[in-house]
C-alpha positions as CSV (number, residue, x, y, z in Angstrom):
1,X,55.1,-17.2,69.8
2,X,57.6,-15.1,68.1
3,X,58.3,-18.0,65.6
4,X,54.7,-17.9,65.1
5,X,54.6,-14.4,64.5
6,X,56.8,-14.3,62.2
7,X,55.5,-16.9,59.9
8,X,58.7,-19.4,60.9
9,X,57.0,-22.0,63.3
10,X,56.0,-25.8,62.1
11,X,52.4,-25.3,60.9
12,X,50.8,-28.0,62.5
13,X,52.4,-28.2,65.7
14,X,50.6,-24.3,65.7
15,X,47.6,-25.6,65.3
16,X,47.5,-27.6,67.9
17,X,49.0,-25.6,70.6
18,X,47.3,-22.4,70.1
19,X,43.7,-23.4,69.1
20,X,43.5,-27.0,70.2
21,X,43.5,-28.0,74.1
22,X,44.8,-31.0,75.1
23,X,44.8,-33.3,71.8
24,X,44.6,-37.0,72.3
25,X,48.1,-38.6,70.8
26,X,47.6,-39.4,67.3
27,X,49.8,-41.5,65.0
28,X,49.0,-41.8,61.4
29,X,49.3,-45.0,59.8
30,X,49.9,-43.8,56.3
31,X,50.1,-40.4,54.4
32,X,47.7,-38.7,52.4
33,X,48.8,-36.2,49.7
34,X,46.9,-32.9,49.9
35,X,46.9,-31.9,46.4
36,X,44.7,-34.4,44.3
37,X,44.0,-33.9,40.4
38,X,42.7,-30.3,40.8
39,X,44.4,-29.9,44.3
40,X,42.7,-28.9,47.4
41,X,41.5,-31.2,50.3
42,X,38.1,-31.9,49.1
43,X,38.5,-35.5,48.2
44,X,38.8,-36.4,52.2
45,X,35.3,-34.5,52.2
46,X,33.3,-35.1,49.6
47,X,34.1,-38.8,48.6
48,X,34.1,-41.1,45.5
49,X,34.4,-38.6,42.3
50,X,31.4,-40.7,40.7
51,X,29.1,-39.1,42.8
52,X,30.9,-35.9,43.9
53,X,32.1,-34.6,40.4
54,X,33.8,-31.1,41.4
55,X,36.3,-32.8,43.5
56,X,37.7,-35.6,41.2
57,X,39.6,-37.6,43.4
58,X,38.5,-40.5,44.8
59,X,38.8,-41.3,48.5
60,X,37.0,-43.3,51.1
61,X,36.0,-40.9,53.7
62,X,32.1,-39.2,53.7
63,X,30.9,-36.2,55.5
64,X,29.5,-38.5,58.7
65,X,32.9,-40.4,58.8
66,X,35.1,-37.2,58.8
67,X,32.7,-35.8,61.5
68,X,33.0,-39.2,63.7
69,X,37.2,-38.1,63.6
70,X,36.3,-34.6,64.5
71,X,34.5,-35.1,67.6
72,X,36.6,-38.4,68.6
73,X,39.9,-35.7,68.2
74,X,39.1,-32.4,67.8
75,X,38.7,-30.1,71.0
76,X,39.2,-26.0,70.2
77,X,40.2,-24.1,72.9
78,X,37.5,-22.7,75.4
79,X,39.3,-18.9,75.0
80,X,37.9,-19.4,71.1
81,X,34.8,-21.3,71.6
82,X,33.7,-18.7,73.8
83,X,33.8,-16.5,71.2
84,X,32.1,-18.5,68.8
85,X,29.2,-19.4,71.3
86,X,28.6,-15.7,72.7
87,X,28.2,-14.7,68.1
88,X,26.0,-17.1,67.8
89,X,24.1,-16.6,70.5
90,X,24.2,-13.1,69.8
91,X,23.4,-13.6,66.1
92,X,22.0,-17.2,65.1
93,X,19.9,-18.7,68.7
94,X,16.2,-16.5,67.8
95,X,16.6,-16.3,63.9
96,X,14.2,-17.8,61.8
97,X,16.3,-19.0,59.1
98,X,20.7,-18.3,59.1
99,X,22.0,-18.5,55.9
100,X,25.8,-18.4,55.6
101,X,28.1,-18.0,52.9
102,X,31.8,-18.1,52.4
103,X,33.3,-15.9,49.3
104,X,36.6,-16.4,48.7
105,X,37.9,-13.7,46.6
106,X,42.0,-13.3,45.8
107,X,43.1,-16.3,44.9
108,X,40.0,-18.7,43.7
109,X,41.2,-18.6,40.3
110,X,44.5,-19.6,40.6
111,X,42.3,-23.6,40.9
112,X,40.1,-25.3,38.3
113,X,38.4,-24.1,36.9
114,X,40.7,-21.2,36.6
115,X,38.0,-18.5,37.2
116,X,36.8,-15.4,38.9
117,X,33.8,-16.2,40.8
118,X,31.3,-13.4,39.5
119,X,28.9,-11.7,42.0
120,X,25.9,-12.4,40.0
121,X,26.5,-16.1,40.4
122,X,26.4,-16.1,44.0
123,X,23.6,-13.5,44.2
124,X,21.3,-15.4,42.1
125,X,21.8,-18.7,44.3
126,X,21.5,-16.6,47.5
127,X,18.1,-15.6,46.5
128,X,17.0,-18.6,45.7
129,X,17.7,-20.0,48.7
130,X,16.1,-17.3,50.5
131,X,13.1,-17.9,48.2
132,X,12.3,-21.4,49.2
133,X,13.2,-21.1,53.1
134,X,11.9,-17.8,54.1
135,X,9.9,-16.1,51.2
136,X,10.1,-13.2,48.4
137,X,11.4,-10.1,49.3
138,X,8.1,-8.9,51.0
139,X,8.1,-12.0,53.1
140,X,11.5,-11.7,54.3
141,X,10.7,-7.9,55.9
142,X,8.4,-9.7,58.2
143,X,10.7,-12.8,59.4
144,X,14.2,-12.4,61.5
145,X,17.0,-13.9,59.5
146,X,20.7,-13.3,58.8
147,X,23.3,-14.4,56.6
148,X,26.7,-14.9,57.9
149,X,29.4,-13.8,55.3
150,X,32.8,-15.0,56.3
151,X,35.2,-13.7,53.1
152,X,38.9,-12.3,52.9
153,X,37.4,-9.6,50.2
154,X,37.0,-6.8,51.3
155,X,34.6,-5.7,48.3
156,X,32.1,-8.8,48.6
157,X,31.5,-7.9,51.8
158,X,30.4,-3.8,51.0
159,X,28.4,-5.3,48.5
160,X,27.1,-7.9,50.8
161,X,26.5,-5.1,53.3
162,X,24.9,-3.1,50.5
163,X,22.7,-5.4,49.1
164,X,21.0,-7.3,52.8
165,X,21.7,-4.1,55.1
166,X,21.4,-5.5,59.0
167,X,20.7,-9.0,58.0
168,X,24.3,-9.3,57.0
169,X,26.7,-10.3,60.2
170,X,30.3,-11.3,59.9
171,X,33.3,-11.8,62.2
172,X,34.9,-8.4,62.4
173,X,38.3,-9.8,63.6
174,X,39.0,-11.1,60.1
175,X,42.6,-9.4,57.7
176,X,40.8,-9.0,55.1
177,X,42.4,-7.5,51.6
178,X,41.3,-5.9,48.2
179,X,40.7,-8.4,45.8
180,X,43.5,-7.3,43.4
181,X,45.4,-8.0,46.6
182,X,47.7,-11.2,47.5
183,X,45.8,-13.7,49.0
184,X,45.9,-13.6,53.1
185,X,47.9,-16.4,53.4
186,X,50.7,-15.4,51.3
187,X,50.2,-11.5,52.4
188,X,52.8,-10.2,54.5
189,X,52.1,-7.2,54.4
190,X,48.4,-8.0,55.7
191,X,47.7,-5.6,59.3
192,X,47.0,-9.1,61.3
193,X,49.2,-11.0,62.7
194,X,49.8,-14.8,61.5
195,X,48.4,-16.2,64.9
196,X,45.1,-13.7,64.6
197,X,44.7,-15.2,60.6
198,X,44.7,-18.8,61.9
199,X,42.4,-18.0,65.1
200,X,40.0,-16.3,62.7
201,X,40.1,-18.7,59.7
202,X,39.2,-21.3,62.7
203,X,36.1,-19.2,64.0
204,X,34.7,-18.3,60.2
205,X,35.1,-22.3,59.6
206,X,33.0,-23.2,62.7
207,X,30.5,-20.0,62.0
208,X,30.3,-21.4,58.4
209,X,28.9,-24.7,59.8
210,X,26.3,-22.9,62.0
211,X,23.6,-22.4,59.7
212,X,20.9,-24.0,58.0
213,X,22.0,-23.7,54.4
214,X,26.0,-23.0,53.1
215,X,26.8,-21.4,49.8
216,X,30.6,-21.7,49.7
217,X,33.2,-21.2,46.7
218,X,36.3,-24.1,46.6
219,X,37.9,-23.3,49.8
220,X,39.4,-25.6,52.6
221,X,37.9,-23.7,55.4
222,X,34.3,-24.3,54.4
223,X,35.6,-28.2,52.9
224,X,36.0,-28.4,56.7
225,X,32.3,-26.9,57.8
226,X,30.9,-28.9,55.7
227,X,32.3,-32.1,58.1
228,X,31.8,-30.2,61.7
229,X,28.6,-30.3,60.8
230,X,27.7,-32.9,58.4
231,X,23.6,-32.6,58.1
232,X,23.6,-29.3,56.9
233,X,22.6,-28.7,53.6
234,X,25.2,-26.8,50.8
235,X,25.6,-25.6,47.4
236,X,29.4,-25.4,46.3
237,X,30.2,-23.1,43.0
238,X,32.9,-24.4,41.9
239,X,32.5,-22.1,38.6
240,X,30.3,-19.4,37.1
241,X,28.9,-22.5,35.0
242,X,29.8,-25.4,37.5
243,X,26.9,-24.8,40.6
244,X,26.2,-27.6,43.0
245,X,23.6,-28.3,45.4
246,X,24.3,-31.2,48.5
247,X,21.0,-31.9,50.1
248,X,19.4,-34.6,52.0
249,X,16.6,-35.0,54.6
250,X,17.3,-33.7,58.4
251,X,17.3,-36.3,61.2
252,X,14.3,-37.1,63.0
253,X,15.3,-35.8,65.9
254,X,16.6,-32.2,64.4
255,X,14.3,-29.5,62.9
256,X,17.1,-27.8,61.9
257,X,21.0,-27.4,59.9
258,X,22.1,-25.8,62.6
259,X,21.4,-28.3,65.0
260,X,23.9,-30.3,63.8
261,X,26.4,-28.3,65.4
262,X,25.4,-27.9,68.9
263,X,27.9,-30.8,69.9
264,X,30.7,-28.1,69.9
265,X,29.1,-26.7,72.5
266,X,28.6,-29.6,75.1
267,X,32.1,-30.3,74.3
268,X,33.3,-26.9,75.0
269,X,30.8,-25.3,77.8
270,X,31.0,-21.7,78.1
271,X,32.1,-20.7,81.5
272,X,29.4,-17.5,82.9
């Protein structure tokens, strides 16, 4: 733990000892390079570049396939998942409509396109979605929804907070920093510990996947949501010009995004 702590421990073997419980043995038969073209993992998520242009690397793997992996391997720890479960139960089970929305906001420009994400952008796509699933603004005083905002600014949330009042929920557990700040994963001098950054990157990834809709920037952490739960629909700005929308009919048997999570929780029951 202090190794951990003190940012000296092996990364993955973390990962799976502190927020993974009892991890089948797996042995990779070949190695995958993380940064691509433009870098990032997005190629193992979003597929052949002909059809997924803001990732341009090609790769084999779509969102259903990646998902198959996750629940075949993937098993968070109870102590979390009963975390996650109780906030969404809390926050998400009697909502109309959960919107969620991941702003990433130190570092997204140091990756194509090179670029500050501006506010306006995301704004103007949040209300659209809000628009076409639960009404104008008239409308929407009349339904119960929320939008989930998982974001290391600290500044995009106040405004977030600011602009949606009590419809705006977020994990409060979360080191989050000014935006002329160093990103969280290369802040030391950040007030959570590195153990607390990974435990809540984890629970903003899996409360990311938990809505109906996703409006994320380029991040790895909502590359990921997009694969625990791989029916929901998405929009990724990549850049203030550069706005995509992944949609595609629900299953039968669901009559909503959010559905396509609730395999988390049969695999990780919360004890009463």
């Amino acid at each position: 733990m202090r190794d951990w702590e003190n940012g000296r421990a092996d990364a993955t073997s973390i990962v799976f000892f502190w927020y993974l419980r009892n991890p089948e043995e797996v042995h990779f038969n070949e190695f995958k390079l993380r940064l691509g073209r433009f870098g990032g993992f997005g190629p193992y998520i979003y597929g052949d570049s002909s059809t997924r242009p803001w990732y341009p690397v090609k790769y084999r793997l779509n969102r259903h396939e990646v998902n198959r992996i996750i629940r075949k391997y993937v098993r968070v720890k109870p102590i979390i998942m009963r975390q996650v479960n109780k906030f969404q139960d809390d926050h998400f089970k009697d909502a109309d409509f959960v919107l969620t929305m991941h702003y990433r906001g130190t570092d997204n420009n140091w990756h194509y396109p090179y670029q500050e994400i501006q506010y306006d952008i995301v704004y103007e796509k949040i209300e659209e979605v809000l628009t076409k699933n639960v009404g104008d603004k008239t409308e929407r005083e009349k339904r119960k929804w929320v939008m989930f905002v998982a974001t290391d600014s600290i500044e995009f949330l106040e405004d977030a907070k600011k602009r949606y009042g009590s419809h705006v929920v977020y994990w409060k557990n979360v080191p989050r920093v000014h935006e002329y700040d160093n990103a969280i994963h290369f802040n030391w001098g950040a007030a959570k510990s590195n153990f607390i950054k990974g435990e809540s990157a984890l629970i903003d990834c899996i409360l990311l996947a938990s809505g109906d809709y996703l409006i994320k920037l380029r991040s790895s952490i909502s590359d990921v949501s997009v694969t625990v739960n791989p029916v929901m629909n998405y929009t990724m700005i990549l850049g203030n010009n550069e706005v995509y929308d992944v949609s595609a009919p629900l299953p039968a048997n669901m009559k909503s995004g959010r559905e396509g999570i609730k395999y988390l929780r049969v695999l990780n029951p919360v004890k009463q």
